[in-house]
C-alpha positions as CSV (number, residue, x, y, z in Angstrom):
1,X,-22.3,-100.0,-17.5
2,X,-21.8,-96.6,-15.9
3,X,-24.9,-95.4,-16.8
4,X,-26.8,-98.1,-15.7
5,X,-24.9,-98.2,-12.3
6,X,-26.2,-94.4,-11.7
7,X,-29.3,-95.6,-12.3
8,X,-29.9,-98.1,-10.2
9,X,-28.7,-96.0,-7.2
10,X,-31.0,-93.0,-8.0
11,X,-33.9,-95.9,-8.1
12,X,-32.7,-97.0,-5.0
13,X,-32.7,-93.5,-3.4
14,X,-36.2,-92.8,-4.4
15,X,-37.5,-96.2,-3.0
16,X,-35.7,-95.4,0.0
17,X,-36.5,-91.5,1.1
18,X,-40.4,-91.7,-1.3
19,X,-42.5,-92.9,1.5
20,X,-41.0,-90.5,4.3
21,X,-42.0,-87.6,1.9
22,X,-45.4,-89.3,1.7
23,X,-46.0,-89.8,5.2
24,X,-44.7,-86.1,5.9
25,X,-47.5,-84.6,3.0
26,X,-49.8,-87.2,4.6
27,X,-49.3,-85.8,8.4
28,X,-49.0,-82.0,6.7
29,X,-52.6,-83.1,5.2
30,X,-53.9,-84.3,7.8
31,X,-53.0,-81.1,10.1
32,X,-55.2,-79.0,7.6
33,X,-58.1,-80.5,8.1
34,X,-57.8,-80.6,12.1
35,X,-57.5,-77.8,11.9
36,X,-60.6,-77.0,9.5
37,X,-62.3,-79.4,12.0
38,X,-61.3,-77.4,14.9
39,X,-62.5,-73.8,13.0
40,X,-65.8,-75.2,12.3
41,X,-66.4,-76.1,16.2
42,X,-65.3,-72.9,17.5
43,X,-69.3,-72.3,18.1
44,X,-69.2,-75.1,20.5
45,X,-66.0,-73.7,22.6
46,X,-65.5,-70.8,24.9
47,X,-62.7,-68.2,24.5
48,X,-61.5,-66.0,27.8
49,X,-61.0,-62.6,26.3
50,X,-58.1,-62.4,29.0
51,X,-56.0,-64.6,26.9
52,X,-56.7,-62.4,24.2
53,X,-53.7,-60.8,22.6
54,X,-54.5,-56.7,22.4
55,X,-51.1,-55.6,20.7
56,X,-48.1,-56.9,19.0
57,X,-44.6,-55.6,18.2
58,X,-45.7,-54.8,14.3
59,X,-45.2,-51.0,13.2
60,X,-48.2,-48.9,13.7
61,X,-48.4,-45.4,13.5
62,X,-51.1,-45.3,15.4
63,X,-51.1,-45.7,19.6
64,X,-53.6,-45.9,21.8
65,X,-53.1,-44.2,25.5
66,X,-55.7,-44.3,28.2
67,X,-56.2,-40.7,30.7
68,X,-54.8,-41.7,33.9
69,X,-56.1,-38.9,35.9
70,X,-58.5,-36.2,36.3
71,X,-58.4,-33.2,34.1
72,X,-55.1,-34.2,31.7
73,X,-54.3,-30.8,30.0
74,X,-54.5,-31.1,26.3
75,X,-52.3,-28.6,24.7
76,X,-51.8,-26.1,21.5
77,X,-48.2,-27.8,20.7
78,X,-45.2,-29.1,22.0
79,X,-43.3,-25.7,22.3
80,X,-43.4,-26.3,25.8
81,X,-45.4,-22.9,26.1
82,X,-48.6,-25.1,27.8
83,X,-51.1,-23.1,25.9
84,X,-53.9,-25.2,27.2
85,X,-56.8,-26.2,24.4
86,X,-59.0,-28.9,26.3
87,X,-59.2,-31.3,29.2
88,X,-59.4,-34.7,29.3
89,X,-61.1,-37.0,32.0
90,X,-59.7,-39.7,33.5
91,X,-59.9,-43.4,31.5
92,X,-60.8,-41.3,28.7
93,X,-58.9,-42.9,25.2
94,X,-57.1,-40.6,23.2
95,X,-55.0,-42.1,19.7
96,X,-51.6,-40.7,19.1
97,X,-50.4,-39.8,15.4
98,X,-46.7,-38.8,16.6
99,X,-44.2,-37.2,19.3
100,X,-42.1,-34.3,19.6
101,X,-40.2,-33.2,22.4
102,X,-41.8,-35.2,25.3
103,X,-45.5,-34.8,24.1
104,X,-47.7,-36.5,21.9
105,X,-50.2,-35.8,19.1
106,X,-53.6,-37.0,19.7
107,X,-56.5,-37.0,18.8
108,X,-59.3,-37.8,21.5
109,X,-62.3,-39.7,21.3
110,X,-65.5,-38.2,21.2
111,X,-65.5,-35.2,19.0
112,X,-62.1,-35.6,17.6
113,X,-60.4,-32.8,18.8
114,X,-56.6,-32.8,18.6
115,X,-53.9,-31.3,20.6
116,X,-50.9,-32.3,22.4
117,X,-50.8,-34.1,25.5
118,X,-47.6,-34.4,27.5
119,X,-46.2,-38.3,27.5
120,X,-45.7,-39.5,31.1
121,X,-47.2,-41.9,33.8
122,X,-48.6,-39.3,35.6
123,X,-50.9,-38.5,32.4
124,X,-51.2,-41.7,30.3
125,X,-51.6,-45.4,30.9
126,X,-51.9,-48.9,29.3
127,X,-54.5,-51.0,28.6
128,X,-57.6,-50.5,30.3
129,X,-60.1,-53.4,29.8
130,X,-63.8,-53.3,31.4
131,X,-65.7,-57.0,30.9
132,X,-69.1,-55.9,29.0
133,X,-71.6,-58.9,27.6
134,X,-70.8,-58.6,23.5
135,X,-67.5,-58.2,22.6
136,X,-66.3,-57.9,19.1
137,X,-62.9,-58.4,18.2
138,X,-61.5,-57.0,15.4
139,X,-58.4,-59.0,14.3
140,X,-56.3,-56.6,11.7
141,X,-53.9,-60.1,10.4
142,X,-56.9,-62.3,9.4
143,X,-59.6,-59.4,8.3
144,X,-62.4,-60.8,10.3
145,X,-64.3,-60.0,13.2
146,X,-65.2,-62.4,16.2
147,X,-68.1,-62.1,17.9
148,X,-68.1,-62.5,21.5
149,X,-71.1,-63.1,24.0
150,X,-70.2,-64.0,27.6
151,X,-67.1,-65.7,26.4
152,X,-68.5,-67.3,23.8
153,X,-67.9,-67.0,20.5
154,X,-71.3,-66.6,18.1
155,X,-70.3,-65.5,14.8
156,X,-67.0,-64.5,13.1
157,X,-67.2,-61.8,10.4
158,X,-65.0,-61.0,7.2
159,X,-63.9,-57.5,7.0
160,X,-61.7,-55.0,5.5
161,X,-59.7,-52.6,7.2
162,X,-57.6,-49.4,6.8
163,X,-54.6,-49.4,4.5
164,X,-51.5,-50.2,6.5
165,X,-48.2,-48.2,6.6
166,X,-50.2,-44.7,6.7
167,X,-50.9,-42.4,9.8
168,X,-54.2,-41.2,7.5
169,X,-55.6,-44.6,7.1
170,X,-54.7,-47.2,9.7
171,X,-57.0,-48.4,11.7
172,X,-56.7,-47.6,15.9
173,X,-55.1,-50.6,17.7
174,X,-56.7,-50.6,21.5
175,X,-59.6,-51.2,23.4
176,X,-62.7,-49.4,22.9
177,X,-66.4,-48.8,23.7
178,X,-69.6,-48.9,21.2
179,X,-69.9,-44.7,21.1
180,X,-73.4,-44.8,19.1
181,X,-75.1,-46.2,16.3
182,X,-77.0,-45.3,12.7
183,X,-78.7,-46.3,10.0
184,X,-77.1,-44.2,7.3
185,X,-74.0,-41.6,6.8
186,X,-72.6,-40.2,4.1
187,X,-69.6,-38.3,3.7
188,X,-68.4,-35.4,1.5
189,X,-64.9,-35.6,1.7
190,X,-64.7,-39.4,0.3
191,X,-68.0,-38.9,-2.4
192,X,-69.4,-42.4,-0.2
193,X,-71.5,-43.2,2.3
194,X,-72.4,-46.3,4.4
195,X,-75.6,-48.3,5.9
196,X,-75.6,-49.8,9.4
197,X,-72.9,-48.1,11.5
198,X,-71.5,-48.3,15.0
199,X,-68.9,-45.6,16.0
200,X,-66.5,-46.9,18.4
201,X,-64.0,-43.8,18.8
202,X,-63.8,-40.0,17.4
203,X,-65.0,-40.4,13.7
204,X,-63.7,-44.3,13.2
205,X,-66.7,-46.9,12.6
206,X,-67.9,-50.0,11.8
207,X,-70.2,-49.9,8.8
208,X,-71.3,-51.7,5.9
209,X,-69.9,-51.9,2.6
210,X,-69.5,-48.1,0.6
211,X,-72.6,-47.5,-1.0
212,X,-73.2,-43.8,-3.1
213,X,-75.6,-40.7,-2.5
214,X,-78.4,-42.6,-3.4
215,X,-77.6,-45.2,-1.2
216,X,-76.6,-48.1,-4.1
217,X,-73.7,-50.7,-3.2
218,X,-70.3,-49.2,-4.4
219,X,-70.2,-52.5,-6.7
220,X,-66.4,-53.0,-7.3
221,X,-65.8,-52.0,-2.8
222,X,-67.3,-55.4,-3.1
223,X,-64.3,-56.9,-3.9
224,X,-62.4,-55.7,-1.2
225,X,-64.0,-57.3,1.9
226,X,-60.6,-59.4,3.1
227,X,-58.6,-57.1,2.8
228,X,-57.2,-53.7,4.1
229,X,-59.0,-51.0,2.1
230,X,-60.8,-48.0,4.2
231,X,-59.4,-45.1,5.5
232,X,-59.4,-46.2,8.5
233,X,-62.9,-47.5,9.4
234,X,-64.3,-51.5,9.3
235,X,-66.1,-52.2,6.5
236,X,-68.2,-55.9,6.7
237,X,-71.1,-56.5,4.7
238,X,-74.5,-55.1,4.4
239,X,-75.9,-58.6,5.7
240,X,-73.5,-58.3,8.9
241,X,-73.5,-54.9,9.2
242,X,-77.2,-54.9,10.1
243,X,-76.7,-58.0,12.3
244,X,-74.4,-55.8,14.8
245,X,-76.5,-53.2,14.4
246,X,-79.2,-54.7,15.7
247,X,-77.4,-56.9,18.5
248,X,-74.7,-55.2,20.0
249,X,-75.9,-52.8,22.8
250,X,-74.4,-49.5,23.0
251,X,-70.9,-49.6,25.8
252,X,-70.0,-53.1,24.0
253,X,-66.1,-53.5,23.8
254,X,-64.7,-52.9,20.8
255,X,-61.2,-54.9,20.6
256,X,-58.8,-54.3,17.8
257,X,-55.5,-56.2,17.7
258,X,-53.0,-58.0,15.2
């Protein structure tokens, strides 16, 4: 009699809180493919790059500081001695691996030459943003590129990035500028090369997947479009790496962000 008093209340319980489950997977359903709809009509919409999020609070050992003045004294270390090595000019981009008493350790962004630059207002500022036709903006969470033509959105790209956690092989947060282009590199130090490359700041680019002395897809780098991988540079496909290549201009912004 027990038993079958249990019962009935669990049957009742069911019956009771079932269809609010139901309707909740239903509306949770339903939300996917809005949003699925939405994705696929992104062509169709606009996107003002000012609402576009540059930085978040995540860990990065990486930071990006812009010149704020003429002739900012680059120097051998932070001894305090001032043992000047370079100058930099002003809304020039320099990235910084680390600090040490009141200076920073970067490394600027044509040539990569290092030093130490002295961290105040006077010297460094934040973001500095100049509007320029193509845009391409590289979101580190989501591994993809968007890109941007007078606010619009034309195509959105999967990529792999540098390995997080590591001053060696992040990848730059900031806002940069399309440096120069290529056809081919290869490089010595990591026995791989690329096709199809745009360099955005010092030696960091955009390039196709790895391919090997003779120029033959690294087969198994393949695999690792999606997710963060390089040592630092963006690596999309051979497909979409020719597509930039051949459509963004030279001085295009280069935005890379969480």
């Amino acid at each position: 009699m027990k038993k079958t008093v249990i019962y009935s209340i669990i049957l009742t319980c069911i019956f009771i809180f079932a269809p609010a489950f139901m309707v909740q997977l239903d509306e949770n359903t339903q939300q996917t493919i809005n949003n699925d709809d939405i994705n696929k009509d992104n062509n169709d919409k606009k996107i003002d790059i000012k609402d576009i999020s540059i930085f978040s609070s995540r860990t990065c050992f990486k930071k990006t500081y812009y010149i704020n003045k003429e002739k900012v004294n680059v120097y051998e270390d932070s001894s305090g001695k001032d043992k000047i090595v370079f100058t930099l000019p002003k809304d020039d981009v320099v990235v910084a691996y680390k600090e040490n008493n009141g200076y920073l350790y970067c490394e600027e962004n044509k040539d990569g030459k290092k030093g130490w630059i002295k961290k105040n207002s006077d010297n460094l500022k934040g973001e500095i943003y100049k509007k320029t036709e193509y845009t391409l903006d590289v979101n580190l969470t989501n591994q993809n590129i968007s890109v941007i033509k007078k606010d619009k959105l034309l195509k959105r790209i999967q990529c792999s990035t540098g390995i997080l956690g590591d001053q060696e092989t992040e990848t730059p947060l900031g806002i940069f500028n399309v440096q120069c282009k290529g056809e081919y590199f290869y490089s010595n130090k990591y026995q791989e090369g690329a096709r199809y490359y745009i360099k955005f700041f010092s030696n960091y680019l955009i390039h196709s997947i790895p391919v090997d002395k003779k120029g033959n897809i690294i087969e198994d780098e393949k695999k690792k479009i999606g997710f963060p991988a390089s040592h630092g540079c963006i690596r999309i496909s051979i497909h979409d790496a020719e597509w930039i290549y051949n459509n963004i201009p030279e001085g295009s912004s280069v935005i890379i962000h969480y």
